[in-house]
PDB file with SEQRES, HELIX, SHEET and CRYST1 records, atoms N, CA, C and O in Angstrom:
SEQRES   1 A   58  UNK UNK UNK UNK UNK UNK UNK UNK UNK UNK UNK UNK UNK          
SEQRES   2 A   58  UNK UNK UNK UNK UNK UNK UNK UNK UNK UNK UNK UNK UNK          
SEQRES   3 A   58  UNK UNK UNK UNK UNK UNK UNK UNK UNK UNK UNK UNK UNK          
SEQRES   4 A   58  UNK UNK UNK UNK UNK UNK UNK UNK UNK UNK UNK UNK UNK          
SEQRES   5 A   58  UNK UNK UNK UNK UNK UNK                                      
HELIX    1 AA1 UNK A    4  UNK A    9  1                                   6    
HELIX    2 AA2 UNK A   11  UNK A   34  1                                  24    
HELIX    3 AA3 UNK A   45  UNK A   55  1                                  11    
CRYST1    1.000    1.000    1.000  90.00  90.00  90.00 P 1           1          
ATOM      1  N   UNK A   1     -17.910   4.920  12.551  1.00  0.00           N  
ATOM      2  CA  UNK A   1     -16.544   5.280  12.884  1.00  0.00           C  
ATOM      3  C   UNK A   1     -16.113   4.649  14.202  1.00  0.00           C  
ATOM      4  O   UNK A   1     -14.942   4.535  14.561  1.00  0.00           O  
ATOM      5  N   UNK A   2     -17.341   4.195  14.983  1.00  0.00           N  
ATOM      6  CA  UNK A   2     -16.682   3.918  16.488  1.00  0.00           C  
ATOM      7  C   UNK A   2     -16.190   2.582  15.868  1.00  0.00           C  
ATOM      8  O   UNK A   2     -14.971   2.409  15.888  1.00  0.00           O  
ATOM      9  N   UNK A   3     -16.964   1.620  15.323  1.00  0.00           N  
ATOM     10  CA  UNK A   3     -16.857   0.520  15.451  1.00  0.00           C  
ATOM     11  C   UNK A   3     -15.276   0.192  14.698  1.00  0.00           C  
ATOM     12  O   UNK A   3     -14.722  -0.799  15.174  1.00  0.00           O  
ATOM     13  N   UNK A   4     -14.352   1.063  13.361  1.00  0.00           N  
ATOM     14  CA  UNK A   4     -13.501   1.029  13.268  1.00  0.00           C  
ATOM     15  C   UNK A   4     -12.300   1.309  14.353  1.00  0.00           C  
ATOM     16  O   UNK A   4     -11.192   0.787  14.471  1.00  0.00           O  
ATOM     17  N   UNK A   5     -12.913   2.266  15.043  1.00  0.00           N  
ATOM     18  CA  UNK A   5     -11.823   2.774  16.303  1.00  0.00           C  
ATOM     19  C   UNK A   5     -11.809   1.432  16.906  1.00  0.00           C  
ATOM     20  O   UNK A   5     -10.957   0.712  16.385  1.00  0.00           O  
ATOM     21  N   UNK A   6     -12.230   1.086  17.486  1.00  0.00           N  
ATOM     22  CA  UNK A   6     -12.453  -0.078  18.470  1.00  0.00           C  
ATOM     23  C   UNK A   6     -12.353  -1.971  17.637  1.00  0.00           C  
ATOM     24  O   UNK A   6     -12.055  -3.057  18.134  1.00  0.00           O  
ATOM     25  N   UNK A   7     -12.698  -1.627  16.462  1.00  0.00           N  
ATOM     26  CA  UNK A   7     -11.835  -2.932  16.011  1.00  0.00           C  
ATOM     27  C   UNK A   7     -10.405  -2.651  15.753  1.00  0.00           C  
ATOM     28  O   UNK A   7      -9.720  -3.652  15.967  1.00  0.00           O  
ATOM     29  N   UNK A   8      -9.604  -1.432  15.292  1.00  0.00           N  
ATOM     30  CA  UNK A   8      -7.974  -1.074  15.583  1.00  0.00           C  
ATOM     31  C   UNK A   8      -7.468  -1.646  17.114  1.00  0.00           C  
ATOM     32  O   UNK A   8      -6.641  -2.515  17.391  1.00  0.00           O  
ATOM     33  N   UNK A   9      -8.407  -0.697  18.074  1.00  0.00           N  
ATOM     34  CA  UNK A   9      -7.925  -1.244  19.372  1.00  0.00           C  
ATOM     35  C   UNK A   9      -7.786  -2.439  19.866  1.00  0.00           C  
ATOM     36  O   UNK A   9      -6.790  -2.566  20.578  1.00  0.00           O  
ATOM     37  N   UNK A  10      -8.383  -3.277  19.746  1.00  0.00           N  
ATOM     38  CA  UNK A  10      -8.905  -4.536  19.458  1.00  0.00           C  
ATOM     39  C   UNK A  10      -7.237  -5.543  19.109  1.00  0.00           C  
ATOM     40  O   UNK A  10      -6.455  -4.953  18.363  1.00  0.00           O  
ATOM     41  N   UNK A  11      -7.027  -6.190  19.350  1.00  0.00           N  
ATOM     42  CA  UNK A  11      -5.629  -7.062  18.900  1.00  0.00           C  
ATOM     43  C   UNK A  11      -6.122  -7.893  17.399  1.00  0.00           C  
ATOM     44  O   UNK A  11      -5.346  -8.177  16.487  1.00  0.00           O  
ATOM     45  N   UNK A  12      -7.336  -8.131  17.418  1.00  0.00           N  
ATOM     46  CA  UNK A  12      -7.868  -8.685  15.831  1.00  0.00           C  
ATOM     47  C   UNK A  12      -7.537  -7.573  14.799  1.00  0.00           C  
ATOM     48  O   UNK A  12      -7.307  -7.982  13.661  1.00  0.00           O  
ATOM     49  N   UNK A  13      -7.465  -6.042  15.040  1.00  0.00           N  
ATOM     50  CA  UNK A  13      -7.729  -5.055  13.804  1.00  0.00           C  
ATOM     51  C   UNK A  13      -6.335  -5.232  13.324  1.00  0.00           C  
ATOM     52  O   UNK A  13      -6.223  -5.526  12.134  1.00  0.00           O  
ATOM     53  N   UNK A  14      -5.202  -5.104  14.061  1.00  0.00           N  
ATOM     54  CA  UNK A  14      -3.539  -5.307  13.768  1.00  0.00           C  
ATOM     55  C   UNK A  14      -3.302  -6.374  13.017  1.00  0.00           C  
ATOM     56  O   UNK A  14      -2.449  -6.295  12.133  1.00  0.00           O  
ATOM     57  N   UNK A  15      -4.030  -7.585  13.240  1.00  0.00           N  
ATOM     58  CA  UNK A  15      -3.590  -8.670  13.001  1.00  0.00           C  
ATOM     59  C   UNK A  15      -4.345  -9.168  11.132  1.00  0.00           C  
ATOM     60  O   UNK A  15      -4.088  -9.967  10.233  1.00  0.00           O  
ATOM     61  N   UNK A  16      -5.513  -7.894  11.482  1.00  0.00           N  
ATOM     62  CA  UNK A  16      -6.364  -8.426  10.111  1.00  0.00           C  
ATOM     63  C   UNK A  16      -5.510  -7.592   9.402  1.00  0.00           C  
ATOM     64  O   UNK A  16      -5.007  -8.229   8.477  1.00  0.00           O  
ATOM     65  N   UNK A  17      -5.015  -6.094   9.450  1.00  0.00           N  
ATOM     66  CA  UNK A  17      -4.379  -5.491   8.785  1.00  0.00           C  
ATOM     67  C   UNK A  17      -2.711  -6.181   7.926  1.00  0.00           C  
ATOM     68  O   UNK A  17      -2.167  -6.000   6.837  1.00  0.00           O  
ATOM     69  N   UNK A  18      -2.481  -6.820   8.890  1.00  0.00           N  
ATOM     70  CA  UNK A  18      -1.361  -7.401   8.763  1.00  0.00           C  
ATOM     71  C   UNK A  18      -1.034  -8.526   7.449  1.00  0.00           C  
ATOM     72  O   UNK A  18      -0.205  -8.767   6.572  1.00  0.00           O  
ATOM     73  N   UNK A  19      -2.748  -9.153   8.202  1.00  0.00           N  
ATOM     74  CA  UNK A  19      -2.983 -10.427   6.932  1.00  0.00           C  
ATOM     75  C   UNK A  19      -3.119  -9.657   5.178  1.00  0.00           C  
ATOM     76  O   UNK A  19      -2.795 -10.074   4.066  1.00  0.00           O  
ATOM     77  N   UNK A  20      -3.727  -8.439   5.642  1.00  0.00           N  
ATOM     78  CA  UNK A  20      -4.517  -7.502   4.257  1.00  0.00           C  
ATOM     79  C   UNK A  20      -2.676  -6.855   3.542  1.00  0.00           C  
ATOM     80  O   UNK A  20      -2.701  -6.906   2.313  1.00  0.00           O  
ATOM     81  N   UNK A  21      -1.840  -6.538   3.873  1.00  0.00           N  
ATOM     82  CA  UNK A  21      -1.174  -6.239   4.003  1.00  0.00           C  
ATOM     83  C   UNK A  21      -0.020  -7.379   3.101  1.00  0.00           C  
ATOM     84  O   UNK A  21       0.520  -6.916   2.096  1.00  0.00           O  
ATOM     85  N   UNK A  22       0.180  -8.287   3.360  1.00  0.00           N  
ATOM     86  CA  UNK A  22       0.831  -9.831   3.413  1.00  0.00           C  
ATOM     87  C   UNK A  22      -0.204 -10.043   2.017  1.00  0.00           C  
ATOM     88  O   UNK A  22       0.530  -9.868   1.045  1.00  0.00           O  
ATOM     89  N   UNK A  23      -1.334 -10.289   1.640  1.00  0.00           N  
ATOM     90  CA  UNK A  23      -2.114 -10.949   0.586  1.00  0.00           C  
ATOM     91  C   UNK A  23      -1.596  -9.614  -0.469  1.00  0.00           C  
ATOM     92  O   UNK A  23      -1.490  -9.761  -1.686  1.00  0.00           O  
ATOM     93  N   UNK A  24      -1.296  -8.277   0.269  1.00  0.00           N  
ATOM     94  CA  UNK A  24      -1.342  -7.600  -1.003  1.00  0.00           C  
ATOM     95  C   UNK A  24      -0.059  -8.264  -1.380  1.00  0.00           C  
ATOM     96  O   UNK A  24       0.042  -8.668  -2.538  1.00  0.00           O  
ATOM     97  N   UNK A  25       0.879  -8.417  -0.594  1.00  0.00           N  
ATOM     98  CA  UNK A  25       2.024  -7.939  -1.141  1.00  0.00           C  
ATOM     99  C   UNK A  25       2.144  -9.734  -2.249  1.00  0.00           C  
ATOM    100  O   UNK A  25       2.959  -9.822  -3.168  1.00  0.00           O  
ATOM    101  N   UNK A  26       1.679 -10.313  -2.067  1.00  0.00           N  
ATOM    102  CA  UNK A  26       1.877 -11.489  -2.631  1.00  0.00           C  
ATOM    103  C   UNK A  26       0.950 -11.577  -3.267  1.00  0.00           C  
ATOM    104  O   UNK A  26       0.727 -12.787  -3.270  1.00  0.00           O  
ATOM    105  N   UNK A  27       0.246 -11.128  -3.814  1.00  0.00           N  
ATOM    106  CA  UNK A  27      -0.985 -10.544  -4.976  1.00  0.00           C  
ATOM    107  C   UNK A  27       0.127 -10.081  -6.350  1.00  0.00           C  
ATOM    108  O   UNK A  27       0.331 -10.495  -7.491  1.00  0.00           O  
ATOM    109  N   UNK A  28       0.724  -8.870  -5.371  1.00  0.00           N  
ATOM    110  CA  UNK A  28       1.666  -8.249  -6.731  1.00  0.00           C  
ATOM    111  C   UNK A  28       3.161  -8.882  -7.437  1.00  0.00           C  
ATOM    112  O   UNK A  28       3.806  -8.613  -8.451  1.00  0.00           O  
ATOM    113  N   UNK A  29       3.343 -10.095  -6.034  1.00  0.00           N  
ATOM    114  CA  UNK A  29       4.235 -10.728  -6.784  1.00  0.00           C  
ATOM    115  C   UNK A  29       4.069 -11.681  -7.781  1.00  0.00           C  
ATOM    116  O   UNK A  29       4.910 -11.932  -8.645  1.00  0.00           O  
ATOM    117  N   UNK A  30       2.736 -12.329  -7.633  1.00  0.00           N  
ATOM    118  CA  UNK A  30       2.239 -13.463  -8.511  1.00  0.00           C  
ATOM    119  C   UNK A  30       1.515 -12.372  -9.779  1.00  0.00           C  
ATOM    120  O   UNK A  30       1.362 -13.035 -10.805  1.00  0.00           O  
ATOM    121  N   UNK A  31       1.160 -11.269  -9.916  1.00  0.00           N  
ATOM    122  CA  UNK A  31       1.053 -10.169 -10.824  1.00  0.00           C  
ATOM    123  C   UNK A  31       2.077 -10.219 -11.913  1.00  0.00           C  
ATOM    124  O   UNK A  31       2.044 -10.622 -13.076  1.00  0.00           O  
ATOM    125  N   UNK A  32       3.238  -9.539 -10.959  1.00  0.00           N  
ATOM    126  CA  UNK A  32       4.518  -9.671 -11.472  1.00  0.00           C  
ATOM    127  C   UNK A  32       5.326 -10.640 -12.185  1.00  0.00           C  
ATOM    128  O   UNK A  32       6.141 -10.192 -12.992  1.00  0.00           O  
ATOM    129  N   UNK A  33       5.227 -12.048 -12.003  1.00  0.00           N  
ATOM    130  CA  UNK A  33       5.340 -13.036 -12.286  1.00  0.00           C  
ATOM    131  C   UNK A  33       4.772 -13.835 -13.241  1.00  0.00           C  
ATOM    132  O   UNK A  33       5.435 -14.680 -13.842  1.00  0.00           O  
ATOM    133  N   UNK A  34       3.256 -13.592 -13.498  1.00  0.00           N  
ATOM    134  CA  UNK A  34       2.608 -13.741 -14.885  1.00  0.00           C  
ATOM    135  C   UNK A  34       3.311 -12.887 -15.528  1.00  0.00           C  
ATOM    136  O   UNK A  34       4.394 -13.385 -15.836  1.00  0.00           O  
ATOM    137  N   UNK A  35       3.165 -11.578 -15.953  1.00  0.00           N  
ATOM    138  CA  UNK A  35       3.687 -10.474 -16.056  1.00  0.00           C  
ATOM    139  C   UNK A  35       4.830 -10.533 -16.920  1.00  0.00           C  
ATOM    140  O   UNK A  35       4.884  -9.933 -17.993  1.00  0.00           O  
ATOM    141  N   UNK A  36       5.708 -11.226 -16.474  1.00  0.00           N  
ATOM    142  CA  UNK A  36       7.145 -11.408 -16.720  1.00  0.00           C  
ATOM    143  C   UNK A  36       7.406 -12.977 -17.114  1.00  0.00           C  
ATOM    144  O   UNK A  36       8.583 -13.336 -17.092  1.00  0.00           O  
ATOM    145  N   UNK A  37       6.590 -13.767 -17.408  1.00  0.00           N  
ATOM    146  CA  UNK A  37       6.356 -15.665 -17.685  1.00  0.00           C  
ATOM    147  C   UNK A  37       5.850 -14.530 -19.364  1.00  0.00           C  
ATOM    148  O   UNK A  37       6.681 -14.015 -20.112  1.00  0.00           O  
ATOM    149  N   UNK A  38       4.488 -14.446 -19.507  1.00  0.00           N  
ATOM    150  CA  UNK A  38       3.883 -14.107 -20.499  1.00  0.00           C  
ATOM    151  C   UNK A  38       4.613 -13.101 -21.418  1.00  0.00           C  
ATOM    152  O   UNK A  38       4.089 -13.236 -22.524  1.00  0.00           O  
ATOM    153  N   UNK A  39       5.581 -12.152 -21.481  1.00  0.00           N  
ATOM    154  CA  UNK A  39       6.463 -11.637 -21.993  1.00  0.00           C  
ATOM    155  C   UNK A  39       7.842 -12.655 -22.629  1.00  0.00           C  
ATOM    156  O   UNK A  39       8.276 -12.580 -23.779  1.00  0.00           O  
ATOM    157  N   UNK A  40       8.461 -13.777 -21.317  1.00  0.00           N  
ATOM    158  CA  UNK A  40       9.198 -14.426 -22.111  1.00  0.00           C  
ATOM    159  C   UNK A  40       8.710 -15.368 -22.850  1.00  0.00           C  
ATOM    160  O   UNK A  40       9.494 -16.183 -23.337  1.00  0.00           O  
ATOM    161  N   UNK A  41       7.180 -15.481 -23.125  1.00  0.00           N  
ATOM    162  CA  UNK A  41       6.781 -16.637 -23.511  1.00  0.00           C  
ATOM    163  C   UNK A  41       6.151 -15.991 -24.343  1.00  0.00           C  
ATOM    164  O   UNK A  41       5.034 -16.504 -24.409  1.00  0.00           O  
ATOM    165  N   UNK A  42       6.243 -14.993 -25.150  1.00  0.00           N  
ATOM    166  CA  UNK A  42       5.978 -14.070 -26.364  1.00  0.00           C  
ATOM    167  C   UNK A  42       6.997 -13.915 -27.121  1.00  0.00           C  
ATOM    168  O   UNK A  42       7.014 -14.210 -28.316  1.00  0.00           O  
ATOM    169  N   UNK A  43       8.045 -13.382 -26.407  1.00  0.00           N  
ATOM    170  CA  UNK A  43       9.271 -13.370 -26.896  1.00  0.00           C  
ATOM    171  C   UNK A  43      10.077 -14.519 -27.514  1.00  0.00           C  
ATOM    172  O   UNK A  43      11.092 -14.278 -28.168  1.00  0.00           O  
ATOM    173  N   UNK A  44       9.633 -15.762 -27.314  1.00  0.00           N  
ATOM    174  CA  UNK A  44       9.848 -17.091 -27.259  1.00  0.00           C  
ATOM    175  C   UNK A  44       9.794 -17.555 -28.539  1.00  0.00           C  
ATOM    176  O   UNK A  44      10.592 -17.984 -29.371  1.00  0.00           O  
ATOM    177  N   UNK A  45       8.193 -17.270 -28.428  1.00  0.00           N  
ATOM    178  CA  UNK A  45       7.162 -17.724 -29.507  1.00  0.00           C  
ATOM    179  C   UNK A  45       7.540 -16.885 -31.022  1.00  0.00           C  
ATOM    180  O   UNK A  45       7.314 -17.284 -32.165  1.00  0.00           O  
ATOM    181  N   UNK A  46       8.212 -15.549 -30.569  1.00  0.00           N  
ATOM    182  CA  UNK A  46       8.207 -14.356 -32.020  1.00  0.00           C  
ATOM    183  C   UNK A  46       9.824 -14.898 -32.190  1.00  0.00           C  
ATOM    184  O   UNK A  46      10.166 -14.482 -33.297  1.00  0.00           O  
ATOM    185  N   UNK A  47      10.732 -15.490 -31.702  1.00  0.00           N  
ATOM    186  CA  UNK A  47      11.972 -16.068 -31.953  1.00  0.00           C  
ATOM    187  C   UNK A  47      11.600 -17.244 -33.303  1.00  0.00           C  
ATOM    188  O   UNK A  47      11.994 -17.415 -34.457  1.00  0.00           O  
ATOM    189  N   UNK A  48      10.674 -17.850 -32.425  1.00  0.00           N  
ATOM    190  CA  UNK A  48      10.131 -18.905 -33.168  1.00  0.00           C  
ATOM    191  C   UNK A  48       9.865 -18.601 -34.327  1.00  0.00           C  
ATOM    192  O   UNK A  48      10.691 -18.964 -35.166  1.00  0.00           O  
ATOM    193  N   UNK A  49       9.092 -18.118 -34.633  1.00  0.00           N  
ATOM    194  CA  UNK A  49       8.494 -17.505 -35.796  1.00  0.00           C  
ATOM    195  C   UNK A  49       9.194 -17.320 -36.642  1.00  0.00           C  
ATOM    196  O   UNK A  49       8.952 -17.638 -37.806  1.00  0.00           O  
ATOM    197  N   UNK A  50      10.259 -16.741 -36.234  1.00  0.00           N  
ATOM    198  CA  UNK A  50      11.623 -15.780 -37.465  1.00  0.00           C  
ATOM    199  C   UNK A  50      11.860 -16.688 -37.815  1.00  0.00           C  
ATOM    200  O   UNK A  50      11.624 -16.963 -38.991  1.00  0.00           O  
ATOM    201  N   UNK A  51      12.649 -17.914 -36.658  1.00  0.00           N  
ATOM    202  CA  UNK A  51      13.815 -18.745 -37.471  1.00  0.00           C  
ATOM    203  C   UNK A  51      12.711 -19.534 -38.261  1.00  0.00           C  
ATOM    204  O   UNK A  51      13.135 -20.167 -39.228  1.00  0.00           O  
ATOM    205  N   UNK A  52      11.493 -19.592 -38.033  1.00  0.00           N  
ATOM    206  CA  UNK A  52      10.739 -20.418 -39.254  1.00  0.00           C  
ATOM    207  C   UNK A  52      10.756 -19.808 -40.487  1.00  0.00           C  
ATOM    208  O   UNK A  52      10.886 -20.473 -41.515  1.00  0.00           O  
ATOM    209  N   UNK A  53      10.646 -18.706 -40.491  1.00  0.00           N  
ATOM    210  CA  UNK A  53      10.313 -18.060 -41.756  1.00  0.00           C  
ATOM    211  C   UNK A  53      11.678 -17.662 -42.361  1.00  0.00           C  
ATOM    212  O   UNK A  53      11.771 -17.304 -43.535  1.00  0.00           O  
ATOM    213  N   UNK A  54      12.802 -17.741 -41.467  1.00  0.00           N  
ATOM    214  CA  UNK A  54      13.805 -17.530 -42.076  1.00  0.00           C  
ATOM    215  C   UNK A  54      14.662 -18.864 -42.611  1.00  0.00           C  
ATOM    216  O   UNK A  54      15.633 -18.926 -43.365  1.00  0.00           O  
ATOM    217  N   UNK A  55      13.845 -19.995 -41.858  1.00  0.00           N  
ATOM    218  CA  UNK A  55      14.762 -21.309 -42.568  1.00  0.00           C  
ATOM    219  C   UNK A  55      13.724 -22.056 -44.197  1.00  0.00           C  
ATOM    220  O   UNK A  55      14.033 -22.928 -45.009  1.00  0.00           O  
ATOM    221  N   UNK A  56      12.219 -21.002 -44.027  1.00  0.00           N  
ATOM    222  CA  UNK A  56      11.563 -21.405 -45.321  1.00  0.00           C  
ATOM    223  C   UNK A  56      11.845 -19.949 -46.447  1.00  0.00           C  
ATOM    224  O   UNK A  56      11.371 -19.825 -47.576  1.00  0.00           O  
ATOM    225  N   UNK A  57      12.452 -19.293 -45.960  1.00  0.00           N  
ATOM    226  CA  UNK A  57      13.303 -18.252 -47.301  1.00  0.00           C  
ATOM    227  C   UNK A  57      12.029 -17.444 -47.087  1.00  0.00           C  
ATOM    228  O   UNK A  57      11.269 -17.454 -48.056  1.00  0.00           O  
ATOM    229  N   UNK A  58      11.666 -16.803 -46.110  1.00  0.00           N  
ATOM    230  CA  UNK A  58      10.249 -15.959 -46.503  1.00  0.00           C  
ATOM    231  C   UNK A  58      11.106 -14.458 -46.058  1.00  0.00           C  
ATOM    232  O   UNK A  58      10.531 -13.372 -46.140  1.00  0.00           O  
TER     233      UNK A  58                                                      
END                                                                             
């Protein structure tokens, strides 16, 4: 426990937090972003599909 107290105090503990902080948040945007690519690119693909099967009379 000391050694957490004293890496906070420390100007490195702020700064690592900061970085940890920053990677999350751009973790969940590139999350988000597959996320939302792979949905329109399902949606895409099942468009596809119909007008095939609907221009071979199925």
């Amino acid at each position: 426990m000391q050694w957490i107290s004293n890496f906070l105090r420390e100007e490195d503990g702020p700064t690592a937090v900061e970085y940890a902080v920053m990677l999350a948040m751009i973790i969940m945007v590139c999350i988000a972003g597959v996320v939302l690519i792979g949905q329109a690119a399902n949606d895409s693909i099942t468009d596809s599909g119909n007008k095939l099967n609907t221009a071979m009379g199925r």
